[in-house]
C-alpha positions in Angstrom: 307.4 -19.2 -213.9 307.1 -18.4 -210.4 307.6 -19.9 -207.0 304.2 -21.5 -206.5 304.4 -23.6 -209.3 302.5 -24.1 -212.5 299.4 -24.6 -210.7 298.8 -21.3 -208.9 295.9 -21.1 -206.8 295.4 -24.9 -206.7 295.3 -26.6 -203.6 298.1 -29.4 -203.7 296.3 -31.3 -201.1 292.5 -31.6 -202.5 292.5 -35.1 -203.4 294.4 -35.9 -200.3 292.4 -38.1 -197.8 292.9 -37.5 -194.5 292.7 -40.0 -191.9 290.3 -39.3 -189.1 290.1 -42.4 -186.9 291.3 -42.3 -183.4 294.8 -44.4 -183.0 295.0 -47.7 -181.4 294.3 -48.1 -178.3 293.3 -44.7 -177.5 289.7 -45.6 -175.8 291.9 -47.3 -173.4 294.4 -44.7 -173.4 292.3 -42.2 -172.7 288.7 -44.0 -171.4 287.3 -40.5 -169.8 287.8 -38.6 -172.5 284.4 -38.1 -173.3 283.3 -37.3 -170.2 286.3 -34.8 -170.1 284.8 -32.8 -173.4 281.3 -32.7 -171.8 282.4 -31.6 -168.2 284.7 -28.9 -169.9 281.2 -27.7 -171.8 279.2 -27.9 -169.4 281.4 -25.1 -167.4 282.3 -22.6 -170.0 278.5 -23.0 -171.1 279.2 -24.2 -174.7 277.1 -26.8 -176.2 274.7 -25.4 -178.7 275.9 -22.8 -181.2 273.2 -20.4 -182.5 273.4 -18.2 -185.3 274.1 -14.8 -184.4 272.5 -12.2 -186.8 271.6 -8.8 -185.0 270.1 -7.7 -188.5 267.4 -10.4 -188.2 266.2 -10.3 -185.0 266.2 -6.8 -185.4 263.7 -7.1 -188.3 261.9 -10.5 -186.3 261.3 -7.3 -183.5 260.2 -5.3 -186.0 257.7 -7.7 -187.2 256.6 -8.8 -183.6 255.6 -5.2 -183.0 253.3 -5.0 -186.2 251.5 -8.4 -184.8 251.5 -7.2 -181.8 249.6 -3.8 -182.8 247.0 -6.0 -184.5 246.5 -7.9 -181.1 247.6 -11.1 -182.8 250.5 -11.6 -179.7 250.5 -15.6 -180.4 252.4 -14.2 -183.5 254.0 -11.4 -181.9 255.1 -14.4 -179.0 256.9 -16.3 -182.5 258.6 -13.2 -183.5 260.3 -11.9 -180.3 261.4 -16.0 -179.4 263.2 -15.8 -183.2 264.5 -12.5 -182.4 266.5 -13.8 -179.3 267.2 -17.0 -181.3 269.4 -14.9 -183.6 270.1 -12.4 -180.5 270.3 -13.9 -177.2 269.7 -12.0 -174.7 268.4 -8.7 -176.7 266.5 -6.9 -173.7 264.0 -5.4 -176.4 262.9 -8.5 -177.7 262.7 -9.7 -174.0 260.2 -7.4 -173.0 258.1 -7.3 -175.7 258.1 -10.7 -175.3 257.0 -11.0 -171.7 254.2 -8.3 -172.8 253.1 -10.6 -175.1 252.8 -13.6 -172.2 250.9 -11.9 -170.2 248.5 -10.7 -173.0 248.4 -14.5 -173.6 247.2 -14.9 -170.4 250.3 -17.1 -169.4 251.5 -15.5 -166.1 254.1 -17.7 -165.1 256.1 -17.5 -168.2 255.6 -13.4 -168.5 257.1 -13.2 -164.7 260.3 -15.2 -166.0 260.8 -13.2 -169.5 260.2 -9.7 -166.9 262.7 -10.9 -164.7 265.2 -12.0 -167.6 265.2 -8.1 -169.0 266.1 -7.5 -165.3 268.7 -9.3 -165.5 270.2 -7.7 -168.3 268.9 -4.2 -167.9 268.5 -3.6 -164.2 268.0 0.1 -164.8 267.1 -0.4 -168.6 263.9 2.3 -169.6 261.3 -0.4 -169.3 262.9 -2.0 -166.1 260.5 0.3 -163.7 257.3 -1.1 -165.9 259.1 -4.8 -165.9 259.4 -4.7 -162.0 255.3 -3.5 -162.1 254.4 -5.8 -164.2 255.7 -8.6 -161.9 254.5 -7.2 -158.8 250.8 -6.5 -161.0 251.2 -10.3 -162.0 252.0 -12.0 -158.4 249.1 -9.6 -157.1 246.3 -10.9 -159.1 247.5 -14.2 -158.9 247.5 -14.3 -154.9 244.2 -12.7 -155.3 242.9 -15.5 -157.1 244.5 -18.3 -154.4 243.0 -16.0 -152.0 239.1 -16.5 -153.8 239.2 -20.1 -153.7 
């Protein structure tokens, strides 16, 4: 026989309840706790957890790219916004995506994807074309306010 027992393996504890409810007297104990655990948060940006799976946006990119060679970018647009789902902040997916805006013909939303990959690759390989595309998309529209 050995140290552990007879039941090797077996959790001694698995039928043990444990007791979860807060002690007595602790909302007056403690009354701003709760707004504690939400300040705290707030400032180390934690709140939602996504999952993280470069292998998947990886292959949403890939995807995105095929619908967006077929000129289908409303499901190019799905693909890249999964990618960064699974990879936030994946400057690929980024750009493509704001591509894929202003083929949509939605200007304001391209400007802010351009200016994200910016943000994370200031001197990335598409950052010259990003900054162009921004400065193309703010031209045309002032030349449209300008028309009216």
């Amino acid at each position: 026989m050995n140290d552990l027992g007879p039941d090797d393996g077996v959790s001694s504890s698995k039928d043990a309840e444990i007791d979860l409810t807060p002690p007595p007297n602790d909302a007056k104990t403690h009354p701003n706790s709760a707004e504690a655990v939400n300040d705290a948060e707030a400032k180390s940006g934690i709140g939602e957890f996504h999952p993280w799976d470069p292998h998947k946006a990886a292959k949403d990119i890939e995807v995105g790219d095929f619908y967006f060679k077929l000129q289908n970018y409303k499901a190019a647009e799905s693909r890249y916004r999964e990618a960064l789902y699974y990879k936030q902040n994946d400057a690929l997916a980024t750009y493509r995506l704001a591509v894929s805006l202003e083929k949509l013909n939605r200007p304001d939303e391209a400007i802010a994807e351009y200016q994200n990959y910016l943000k994370i690759l200031p001197h990335g390989p598409n950052a010259e074309k990003a900054q162009k595309a921004i400065d193309h998309i703010q031209a045309a529209s002032a030349d449209t306010k300008s028309k009216k």
